[in-house]
TILUM-358242 format. One line per field, with one value per residue: x, z, y of N, C-alpha, C in turn; residue in three letters. Coordinates in steps of 0.02 Angstrom, whole numbers, plus 50000, padded with zeros to 5 digits. Each point is the difference from the previous one (the first is absolute). Example, Ala and Ser with C-alpha at 12.3 -4.5 7.8 and 13.67 -1.06 7.14 Angstrom:
nu: 50660 / 49982
nw: 50390 / 49964
nv: 49716 / 50053
cau: 49955 / 50042
caw: 50000 / 50003
cav: 50059 / 50059
cu: 50045 / 49961
cw: 50000 / 50037
cv: 50060 / 50055
residuo: ala / ser
END
This chain:
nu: 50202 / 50032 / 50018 / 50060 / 49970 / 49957 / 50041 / 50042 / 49950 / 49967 / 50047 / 49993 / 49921 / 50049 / 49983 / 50016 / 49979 / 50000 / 49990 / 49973 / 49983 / 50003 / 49946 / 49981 / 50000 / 49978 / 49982 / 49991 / 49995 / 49978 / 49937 / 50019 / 49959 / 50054 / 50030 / 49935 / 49986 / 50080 / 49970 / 49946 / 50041 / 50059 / 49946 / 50014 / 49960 / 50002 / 49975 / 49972 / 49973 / 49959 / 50013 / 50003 / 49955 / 50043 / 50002 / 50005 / 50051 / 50052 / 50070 / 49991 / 50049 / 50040 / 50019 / 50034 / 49997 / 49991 / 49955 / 49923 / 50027 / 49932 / 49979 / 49971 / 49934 / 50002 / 49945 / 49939 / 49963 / 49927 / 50012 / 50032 / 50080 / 49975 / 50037 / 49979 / 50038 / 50036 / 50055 / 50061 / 50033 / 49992 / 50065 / 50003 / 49943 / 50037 / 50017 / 49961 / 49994 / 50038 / 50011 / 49927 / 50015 / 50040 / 49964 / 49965
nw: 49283 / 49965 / 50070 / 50021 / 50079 / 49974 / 49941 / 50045 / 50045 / 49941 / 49982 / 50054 / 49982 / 49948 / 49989 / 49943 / 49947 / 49968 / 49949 / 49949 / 49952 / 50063 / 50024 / 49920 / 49973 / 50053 / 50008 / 49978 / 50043 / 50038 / 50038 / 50078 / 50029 / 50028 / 49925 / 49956 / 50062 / 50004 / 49927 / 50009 / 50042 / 49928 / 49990 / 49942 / 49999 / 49934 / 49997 / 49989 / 50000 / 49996 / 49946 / 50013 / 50015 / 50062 / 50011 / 50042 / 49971 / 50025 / 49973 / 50051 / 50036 / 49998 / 50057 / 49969 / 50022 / 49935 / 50000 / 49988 / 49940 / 50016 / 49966 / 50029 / 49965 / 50038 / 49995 / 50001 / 50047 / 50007 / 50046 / 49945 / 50011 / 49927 / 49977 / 49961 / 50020 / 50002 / 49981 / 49995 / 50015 / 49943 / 49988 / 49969 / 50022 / 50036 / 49972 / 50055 / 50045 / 50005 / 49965 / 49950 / 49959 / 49938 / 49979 / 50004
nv: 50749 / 49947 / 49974 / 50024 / 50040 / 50044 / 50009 / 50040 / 50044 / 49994 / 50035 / 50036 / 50035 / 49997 / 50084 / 49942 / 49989 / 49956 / 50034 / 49962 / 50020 / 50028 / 49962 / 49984 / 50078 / 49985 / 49961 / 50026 / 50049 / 49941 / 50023 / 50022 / 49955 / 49958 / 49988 / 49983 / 49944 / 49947 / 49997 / 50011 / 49963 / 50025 / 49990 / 50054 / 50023 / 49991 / 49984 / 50050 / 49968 / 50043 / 50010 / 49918 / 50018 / 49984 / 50055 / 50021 / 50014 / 49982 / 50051 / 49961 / 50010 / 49930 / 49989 / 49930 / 49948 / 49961 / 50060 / 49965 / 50028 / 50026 / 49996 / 50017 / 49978 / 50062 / 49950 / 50022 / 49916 / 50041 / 49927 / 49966 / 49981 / 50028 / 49960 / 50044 / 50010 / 49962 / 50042 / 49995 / 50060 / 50009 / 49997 / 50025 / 49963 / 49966 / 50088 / 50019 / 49971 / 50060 / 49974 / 50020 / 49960 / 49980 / 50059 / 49924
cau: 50066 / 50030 / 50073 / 50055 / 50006 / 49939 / 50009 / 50042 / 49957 / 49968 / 50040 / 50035 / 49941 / 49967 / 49964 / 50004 / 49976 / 50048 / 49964 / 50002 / 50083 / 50065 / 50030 / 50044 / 50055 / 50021 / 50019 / 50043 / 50069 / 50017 / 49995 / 49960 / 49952 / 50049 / 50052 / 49949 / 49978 / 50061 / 50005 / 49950 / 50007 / 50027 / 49990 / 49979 / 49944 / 50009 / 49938 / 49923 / 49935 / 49946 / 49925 / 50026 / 49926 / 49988 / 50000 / 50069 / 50066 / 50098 / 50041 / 50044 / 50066 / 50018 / 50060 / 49986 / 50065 / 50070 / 50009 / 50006 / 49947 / 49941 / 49926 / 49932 / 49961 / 49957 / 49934 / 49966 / 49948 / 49949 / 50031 / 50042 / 50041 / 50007 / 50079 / 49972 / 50070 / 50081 / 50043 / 50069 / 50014 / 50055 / 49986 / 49967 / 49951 / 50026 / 50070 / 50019 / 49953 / 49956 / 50008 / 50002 / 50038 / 49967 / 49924 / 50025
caw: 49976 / 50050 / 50039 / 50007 / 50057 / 50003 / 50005 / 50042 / 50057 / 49986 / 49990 / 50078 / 50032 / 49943 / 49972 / 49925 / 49966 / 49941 / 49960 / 49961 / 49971 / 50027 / 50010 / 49943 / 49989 / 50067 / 49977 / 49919 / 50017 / 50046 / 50047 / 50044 / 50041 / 50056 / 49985 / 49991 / 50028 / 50017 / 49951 / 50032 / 50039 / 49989 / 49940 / 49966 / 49947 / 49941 / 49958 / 50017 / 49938 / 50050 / 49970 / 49921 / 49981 / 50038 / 50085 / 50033 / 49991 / 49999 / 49985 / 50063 / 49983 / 50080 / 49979 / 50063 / 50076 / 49975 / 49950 / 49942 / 50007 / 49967 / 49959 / 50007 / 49955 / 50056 / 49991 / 50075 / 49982 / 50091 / 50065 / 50012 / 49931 / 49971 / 49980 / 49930 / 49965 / 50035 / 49970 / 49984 / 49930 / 49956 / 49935 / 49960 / 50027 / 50074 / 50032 / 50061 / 50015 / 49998 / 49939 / 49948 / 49929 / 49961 / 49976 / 49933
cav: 49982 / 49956 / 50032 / 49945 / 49985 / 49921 / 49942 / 49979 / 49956 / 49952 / 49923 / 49970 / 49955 / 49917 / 50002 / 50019 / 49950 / 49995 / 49998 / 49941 / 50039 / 50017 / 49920 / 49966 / 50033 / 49985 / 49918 / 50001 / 50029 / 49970 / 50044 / 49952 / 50063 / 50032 / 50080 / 50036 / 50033 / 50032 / 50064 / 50037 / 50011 / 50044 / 50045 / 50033 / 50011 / 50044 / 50022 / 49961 / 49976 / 50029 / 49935 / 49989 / 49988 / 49954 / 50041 / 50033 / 49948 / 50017 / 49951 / 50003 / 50002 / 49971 / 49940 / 49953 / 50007 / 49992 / 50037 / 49979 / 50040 / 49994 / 50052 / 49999 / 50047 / 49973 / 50044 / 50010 / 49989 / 49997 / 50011 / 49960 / 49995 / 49951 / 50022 / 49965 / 49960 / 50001 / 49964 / 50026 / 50059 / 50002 / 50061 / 50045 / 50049 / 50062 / 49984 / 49996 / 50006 / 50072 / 50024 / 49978 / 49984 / 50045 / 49998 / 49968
cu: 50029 / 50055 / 50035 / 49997 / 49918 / 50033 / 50051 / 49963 / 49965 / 50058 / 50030 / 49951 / 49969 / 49931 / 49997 / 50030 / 50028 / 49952 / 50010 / 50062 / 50044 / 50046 / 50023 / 50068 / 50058 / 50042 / 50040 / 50064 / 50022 / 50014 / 49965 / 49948 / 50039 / 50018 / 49952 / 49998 / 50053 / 49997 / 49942 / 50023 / 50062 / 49981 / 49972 / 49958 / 50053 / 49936 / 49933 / 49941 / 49940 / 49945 / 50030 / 49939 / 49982 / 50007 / 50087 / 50056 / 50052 / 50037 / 50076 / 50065 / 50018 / 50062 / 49985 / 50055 / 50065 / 50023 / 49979 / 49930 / 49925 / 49962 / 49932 / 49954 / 49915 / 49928 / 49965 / 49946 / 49994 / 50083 / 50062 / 50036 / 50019 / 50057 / 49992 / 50058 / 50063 / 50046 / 50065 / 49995 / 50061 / 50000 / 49989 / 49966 / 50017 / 50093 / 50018 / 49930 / 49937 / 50019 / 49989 / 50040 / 49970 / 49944 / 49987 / 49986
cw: 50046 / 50025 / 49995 / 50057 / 49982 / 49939 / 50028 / 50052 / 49950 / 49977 / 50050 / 50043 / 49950 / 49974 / 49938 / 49957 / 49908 / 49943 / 49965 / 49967 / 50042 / 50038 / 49967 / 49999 / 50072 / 49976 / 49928 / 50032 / 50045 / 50061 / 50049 / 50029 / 50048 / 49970 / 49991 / 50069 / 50031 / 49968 / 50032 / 50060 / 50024 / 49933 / 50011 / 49951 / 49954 / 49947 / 50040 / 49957 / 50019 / 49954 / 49934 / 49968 / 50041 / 50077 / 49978 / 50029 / 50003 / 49989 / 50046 / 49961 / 50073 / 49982 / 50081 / 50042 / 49960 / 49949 / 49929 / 49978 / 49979 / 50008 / 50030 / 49982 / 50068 / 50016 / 50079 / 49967 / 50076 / 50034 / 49967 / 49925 / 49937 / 49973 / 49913 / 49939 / 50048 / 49944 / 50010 / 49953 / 49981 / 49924 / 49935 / 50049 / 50069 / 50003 / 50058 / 50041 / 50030 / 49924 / 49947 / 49945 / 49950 / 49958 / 49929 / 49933
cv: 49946 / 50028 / 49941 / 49968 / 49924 / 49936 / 49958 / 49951 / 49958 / 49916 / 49987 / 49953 / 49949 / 50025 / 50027 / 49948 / 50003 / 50015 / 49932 / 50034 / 50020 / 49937 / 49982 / 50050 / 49994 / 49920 / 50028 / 50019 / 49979 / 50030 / 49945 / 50063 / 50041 / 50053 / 50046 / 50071 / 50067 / 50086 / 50008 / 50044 / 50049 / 50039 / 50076 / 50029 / 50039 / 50013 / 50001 / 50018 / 50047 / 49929 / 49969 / 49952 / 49929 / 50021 / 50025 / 49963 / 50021 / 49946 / 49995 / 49948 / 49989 / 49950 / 49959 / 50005 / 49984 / 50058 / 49996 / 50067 / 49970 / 50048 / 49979 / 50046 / 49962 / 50053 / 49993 / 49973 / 49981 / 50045 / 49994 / 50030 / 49960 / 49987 / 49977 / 50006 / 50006 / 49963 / 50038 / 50039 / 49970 / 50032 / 49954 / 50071 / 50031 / 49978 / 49991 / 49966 / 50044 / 50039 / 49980 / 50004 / 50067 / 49968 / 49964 / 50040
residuo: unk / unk / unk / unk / unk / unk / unk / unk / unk / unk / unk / unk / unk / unk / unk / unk / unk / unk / unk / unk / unk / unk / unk / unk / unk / unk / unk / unk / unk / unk / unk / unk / unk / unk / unk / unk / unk / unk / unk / unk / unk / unk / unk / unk / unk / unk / unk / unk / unk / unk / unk / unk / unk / unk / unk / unk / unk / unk / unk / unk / unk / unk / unk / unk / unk / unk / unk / unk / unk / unk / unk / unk / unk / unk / unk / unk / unk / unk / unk / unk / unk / unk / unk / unk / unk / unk / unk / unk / unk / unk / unk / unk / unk / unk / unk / unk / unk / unk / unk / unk / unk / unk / unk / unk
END
């Protein structure tokens, strides 16, 4: 199971990396690697994945230094963290950012 404390040390030692899709959903929402990392670096796990037919995955919930919230949906490949989507909740789908919306 991933912990909060390893992907904490892994985005403090620059070890972890953008999926092709989580880069684009990252740039859509106009995220820098800084805040990225800012929410890593106060985040929370709220979900975790044991297998979503691609290894084992969570869905961390962080905000940057200015308070902005983000979502990270972050997997374990070797040593290192993958961050395979980052974007802003918003509703429809999360009333809060620890809180999902209702069920379409």
């Amino acid at each position: 199971m991933i912990q909060e404390s390893w992907i904490k040390e892994q985005a403090r030692a620059g070890r972890f990396y953008f999926s092709r899709h989580g880069d684009e959903e990252r740039q859509h929402d106009n995220l820098t690697v800084a805040e990225v990392e800012e929410a890593l670096a106060r985040g929370l796990i709220l979900e975790s994945y044991p297998d979503t037919g691609r290894g084992e995955s969570c869905l961390v919930a962080g905000f940057t230094a200015t308070g902005k919230p983000v979502h990270l949906v972050c997997g374990r490949r070797g040593d290192a963290l993958v961050l395979i989507t980052v974007y802003i909740p918003r509703p429809p789908k999360f009333k809060t950012p620890y809180e999902r919306g209702p069920a379409p």
